[in-house]
N, C-alpha and C positions, 0 to 999 in steps of 0.2 A: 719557680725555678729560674734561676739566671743563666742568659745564654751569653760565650765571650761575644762579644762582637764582631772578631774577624768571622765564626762561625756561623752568627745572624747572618752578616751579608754573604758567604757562600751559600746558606740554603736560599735565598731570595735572589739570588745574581741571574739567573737564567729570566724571573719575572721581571726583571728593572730591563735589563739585555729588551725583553720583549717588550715591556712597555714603550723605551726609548727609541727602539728599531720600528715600531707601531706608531709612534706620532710622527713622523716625515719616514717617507718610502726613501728606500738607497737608491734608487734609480734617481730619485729627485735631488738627493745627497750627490750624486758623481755628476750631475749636471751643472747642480752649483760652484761645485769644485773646478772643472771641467772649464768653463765659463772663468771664473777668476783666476785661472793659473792663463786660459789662453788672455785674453787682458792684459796680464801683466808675464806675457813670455820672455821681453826682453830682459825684463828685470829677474826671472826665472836665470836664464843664460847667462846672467851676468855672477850672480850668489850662488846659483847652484843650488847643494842642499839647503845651504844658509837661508835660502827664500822661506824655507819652510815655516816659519817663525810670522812674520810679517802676514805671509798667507794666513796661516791658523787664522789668526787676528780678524780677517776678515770674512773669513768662512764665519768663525765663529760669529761675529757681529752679524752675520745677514740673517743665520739661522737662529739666532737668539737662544741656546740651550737646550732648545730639542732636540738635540745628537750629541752624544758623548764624544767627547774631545780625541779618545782613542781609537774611532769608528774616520771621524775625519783626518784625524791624523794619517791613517793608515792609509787613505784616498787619497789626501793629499801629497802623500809621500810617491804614491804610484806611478800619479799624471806629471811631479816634477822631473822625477826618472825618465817617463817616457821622451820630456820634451829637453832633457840631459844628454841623452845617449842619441837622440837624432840629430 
């Protein structure tokens, strides 16, 4: 039996979700983030959201591929907010 493939990965998304979330804890994910957005605040206030981009980059680079990019995006999106609107 052939399954489509968008259907493979909806019955397995919840296990990957868990496997991905199981290899670096979110606390340790919002710390990283947390840490490199305060680093480079001024440069934060200067792009705004635009920083987001440049950050990804190096969240991504420190964590090496064990968080999906959607998981850090969405943190990083939070802590630029935070230090936007203060």
């Amino acid at each position: 039996m052939i399954i489509p493939l968008k259907e493979f990965l909806g019955l397995h998304k919840a296990k990957w979700e868990a496997l991905i979330e199981g290899s670096t804890d979110k606390e340790d994910i919002v710390k990283i983030v947390k840490r490199i957005v305060s680093e480079r605040k001024e440069f934060v206030k200067e792009r705004g959201t635009n920083a987001l981009g440049p950050l990804m980059g190096s969240v991504m680079k420190e964590l090496r591929g064990k968080v999906d990019g959607k998981v850090i995006s969405k943190i990083l999106n939070e802590e630029i907010q935070k230090i936007i609107s203060s």
